[in-house]
C-alpha positions in Angstrom: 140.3 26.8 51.7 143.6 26.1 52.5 144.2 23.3 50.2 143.1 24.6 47.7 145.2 27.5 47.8 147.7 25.2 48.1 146.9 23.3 45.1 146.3 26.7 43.2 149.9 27.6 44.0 151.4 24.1 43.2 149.5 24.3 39.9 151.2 28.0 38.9 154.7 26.5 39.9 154.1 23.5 37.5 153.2 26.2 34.7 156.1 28.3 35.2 158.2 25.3 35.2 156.8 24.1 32.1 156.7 27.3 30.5 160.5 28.1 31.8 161.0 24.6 29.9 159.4 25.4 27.0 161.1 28.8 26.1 164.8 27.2 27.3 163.9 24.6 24.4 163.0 26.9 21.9 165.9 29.3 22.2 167.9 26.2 21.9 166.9 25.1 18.7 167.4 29.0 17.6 170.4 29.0 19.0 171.4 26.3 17.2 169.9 27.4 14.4 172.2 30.1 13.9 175.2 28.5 14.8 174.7 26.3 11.5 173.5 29.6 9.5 176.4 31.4 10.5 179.2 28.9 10.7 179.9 29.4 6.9 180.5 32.8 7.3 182.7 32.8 10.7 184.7 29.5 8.3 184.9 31.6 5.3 186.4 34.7 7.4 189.0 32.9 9.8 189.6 31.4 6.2 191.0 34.1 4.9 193.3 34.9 7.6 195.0 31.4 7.7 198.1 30.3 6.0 198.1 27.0 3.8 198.9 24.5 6.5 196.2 26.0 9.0 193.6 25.5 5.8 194.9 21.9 5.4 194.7 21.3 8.7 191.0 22.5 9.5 192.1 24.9 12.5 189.1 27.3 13.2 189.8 29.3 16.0 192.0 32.3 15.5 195.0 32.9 18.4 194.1 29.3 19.7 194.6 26.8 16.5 196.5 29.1 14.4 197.7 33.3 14.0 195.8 34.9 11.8 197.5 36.5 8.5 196.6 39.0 6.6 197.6 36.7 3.2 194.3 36.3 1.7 194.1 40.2 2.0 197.3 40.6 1.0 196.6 38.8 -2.7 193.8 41.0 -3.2 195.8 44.5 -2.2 193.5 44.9 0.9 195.9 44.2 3.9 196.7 47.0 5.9 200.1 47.2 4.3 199.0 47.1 0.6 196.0 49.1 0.4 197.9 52.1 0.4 199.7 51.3 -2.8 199.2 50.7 -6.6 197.4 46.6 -7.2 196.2 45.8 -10.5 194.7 42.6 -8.3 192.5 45.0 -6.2 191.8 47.2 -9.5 190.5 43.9 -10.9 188.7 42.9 -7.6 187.0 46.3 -7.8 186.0 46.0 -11.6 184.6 42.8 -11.1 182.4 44.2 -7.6 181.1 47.4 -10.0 180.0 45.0 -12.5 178.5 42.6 -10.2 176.8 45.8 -8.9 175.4 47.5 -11.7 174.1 44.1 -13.4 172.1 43.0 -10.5 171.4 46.2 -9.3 169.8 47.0 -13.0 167.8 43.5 -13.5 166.3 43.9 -9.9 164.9 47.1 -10.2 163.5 46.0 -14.2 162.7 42.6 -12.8 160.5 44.3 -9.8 159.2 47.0 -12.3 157.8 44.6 -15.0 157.1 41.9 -12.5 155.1 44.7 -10.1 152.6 45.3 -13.6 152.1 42.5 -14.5 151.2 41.1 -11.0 149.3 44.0 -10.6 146.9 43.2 -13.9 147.2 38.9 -12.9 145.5 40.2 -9.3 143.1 42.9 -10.8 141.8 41.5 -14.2 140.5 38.2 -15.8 142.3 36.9 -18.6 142.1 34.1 -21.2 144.6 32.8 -23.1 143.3 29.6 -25.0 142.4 27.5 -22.1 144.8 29.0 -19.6 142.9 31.3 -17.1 144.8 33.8 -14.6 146.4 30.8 -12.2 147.0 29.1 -15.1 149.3 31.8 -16.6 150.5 33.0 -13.0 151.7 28.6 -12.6 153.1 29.5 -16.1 155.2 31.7 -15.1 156.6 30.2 -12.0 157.2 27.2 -13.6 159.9 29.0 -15.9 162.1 28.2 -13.1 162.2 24.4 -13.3 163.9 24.7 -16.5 167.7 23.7 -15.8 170.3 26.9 -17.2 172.4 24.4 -19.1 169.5 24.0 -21.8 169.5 27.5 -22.7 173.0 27.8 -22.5 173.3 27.4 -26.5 170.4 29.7 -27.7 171.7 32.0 -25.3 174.9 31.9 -26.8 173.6 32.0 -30.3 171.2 35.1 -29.7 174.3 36.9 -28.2 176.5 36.4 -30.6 174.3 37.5 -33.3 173.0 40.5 -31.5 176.7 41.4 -30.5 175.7 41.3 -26.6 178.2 38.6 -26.0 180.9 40.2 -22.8 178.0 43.0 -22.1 176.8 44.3 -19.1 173.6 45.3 -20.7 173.4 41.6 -22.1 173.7 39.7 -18.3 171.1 42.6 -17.3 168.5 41.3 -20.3 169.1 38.1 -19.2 169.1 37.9 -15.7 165.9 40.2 -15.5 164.3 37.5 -17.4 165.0 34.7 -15.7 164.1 37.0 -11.8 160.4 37.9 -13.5 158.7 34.8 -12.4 159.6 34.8 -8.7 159.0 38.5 -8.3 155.8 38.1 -10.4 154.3 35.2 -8.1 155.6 37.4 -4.5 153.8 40.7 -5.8 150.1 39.0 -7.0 149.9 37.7 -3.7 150.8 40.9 -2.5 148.4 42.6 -4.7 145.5 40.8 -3.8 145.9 41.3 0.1 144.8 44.9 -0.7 141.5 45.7 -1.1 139.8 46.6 -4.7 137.9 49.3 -2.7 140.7 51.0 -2.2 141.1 51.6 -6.3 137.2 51.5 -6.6 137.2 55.3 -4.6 140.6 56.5 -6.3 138.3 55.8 -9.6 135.4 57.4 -8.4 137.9 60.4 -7.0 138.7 60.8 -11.2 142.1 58.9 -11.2 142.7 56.4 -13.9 143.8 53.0 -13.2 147.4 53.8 -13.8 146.7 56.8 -11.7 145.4 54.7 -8.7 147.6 52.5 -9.3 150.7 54.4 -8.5 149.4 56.7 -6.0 147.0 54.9 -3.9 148.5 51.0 -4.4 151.8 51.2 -4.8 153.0 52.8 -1.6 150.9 50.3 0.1 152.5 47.4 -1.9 156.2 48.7 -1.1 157.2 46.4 1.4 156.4 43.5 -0.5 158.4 45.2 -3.4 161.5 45.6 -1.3 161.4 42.2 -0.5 160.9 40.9 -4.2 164.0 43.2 -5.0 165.9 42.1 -2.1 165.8 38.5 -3.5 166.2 39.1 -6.2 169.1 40.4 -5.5 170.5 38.3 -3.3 169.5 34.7 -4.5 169.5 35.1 -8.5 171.5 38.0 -9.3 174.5 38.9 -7.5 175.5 35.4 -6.7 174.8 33.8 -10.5 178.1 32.5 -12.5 176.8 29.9 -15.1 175.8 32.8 -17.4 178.1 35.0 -16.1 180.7 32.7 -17.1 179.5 31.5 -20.6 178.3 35.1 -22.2 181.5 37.1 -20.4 184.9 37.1 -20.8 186.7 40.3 -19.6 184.8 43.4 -19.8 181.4 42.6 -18.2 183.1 39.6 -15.4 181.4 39.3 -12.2 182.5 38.3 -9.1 181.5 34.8 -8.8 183.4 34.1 -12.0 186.6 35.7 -10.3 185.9 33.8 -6.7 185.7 30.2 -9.0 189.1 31.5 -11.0 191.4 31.1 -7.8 192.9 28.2 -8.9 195.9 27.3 -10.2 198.7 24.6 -11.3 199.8 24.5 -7.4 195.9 24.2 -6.7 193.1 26.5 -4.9 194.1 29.4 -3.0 191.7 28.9 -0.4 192.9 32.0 1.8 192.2 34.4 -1.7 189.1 32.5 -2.6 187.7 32.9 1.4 188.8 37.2 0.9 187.1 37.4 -2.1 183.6 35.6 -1.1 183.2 37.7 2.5 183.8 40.9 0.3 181.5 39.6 -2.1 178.6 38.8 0.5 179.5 41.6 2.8 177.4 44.0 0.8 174.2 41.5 1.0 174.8 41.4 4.6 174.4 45.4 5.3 171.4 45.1 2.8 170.0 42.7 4.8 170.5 43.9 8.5 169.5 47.3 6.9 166.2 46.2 5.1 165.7 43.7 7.4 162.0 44.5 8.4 160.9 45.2 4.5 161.9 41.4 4.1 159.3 40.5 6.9 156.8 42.9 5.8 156.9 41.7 2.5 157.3 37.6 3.2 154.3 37.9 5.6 151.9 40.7 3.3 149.1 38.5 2.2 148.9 35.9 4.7 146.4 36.9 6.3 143.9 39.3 4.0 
């Protein structure tokens, strides 16, 4: 009795040491993990408080390598001692952010609005266009994104010009909800079909129609995987695009990835400016993030398991 006791005992210790091993590993490789997801931003930040010889000379840690300064702040009329007083720099920074906004903003929410019906009817009904069937038209879709931007950069440029949308907001918001449609239509039919057609079957019964059921009884269920569709959207194809913000803008409707790739100059790139300007740039996607954090994750994980 007493050996086996013993062995019992010697046989928890060896699990507890092997789980104890187990979870040290895994938090390792997390850890690690975000190190090299978060490195860029901690680079791009110190960045912009060094002076040119600290860039040149790769020093990374503040108060150790080098003191911070405030000069990539400074150049944009953000430093403490500047933002108190009239910049045209920080009047363009700001211009350039509001556009940003309102064009990615815009094409989201149309993107996730269009996409969302459409999904909704590729999920729901059976269609048949020549010999293309429902995951036919649904690959269709998604494959829209293999094609590389610099082919339609002429037609695009064409169209514009003739339609006067050329340096538009509304123009980059056309276009930019156009090319976001496919992704957020393939996210939202999977999230569609994780819900059940019963569901719609009663609201019928109940008297609704099937736009009626539709945004009263699906919907609300399928708002997490919308949020998460808009969110990246937003983050991933919008906010961040510059080959079409560059080649149908040239003052009026600028974003800020055009203005973060202008900092250069005869006596080269101004690292510290370029470093301000992308944190204040992705500083908004950030708080989105953090704040709509579990939408993501609701909406990444609906219709894995129906």
């Amino acid at each position: 009795m007493s050996n086996q006791i013993f062995r019992d005992s010697e046989s928890d210790r060896q699990f507890s040491a092997s789980w104890f091993t187990g979870r040290v590993f895994v938090y390792s490789i997390l850890l690690l993990w975000a190190f090299i997801c978060l490195f860029p931003i901690y680079w791009t930040i110190t960045t912009s408080f060094k002076m040119a010889p600290d860039v040149m000379k790769g020093n990374i840690i503040p108060w150790v390598d080098f003191t911070p300064k405030w000069l990539g702040w400074r150049s944009l009329g953000l430093s403490p001692e500047t933002i108190g007083i009239e910049s045209t720099v920080r009047e363009e920074f700001l211009k350039r952010f509001w556009n940003s906004a309102i064009v990615s903003v815009c094409s989201s929410i149309l993107a996730v609005g269009l996409g969302s019906c459409a999904a909704y009817g590729l999920s729901r009904f059976n269609y048949r266009f020549g010999f293309m069937r429902n995951s036919d038209i649904s690959f269709f879709f998604l494959s829209q994104l293999i094609l590389p931007p610099v082919v339609l950069a002429l037609p695009f440029l064409v169209l514009y010009k003739s339609l006067d949308l050329l340096d538009t907001r509304i123009g980059l918001i056309l276009l930019y909800t156009l090319t976001v449609l496919p992704i957020v239509i393939w996210i939202m039919r999977d999230q569609f079909s994780s819900i059940p057609t019963e569901l719609e079957e009663a609201a019928l019964v109940d008297g609704l129609s099937i736009w009626g059921a539709f945004t009263t009884i699906i919907m609300p269920i399928a708002l997490p995987g919308m949020v998460a569709a808009f969110i990246l959207s937003l983050v991933l194809l919008t906010w961040n695009e510059y080959f079409f913000a560059a080649l149908l803008t040239s003052s009026h409707a600028k974003t800020l990835p055009v203005m973060v790739a202008s900092q250069t100059g005869s006596q080269g790139i101004s690292w510290w400016s370029m470093a301000a300007l992308s944190f204040a740039a992705i500083l908004p996607l950030i708080v989105i993030a953090i704040i709509l954090e579990r939408y993501i994750i609701k909406g990444m994980a609906a219709g894995a398991v129906k």
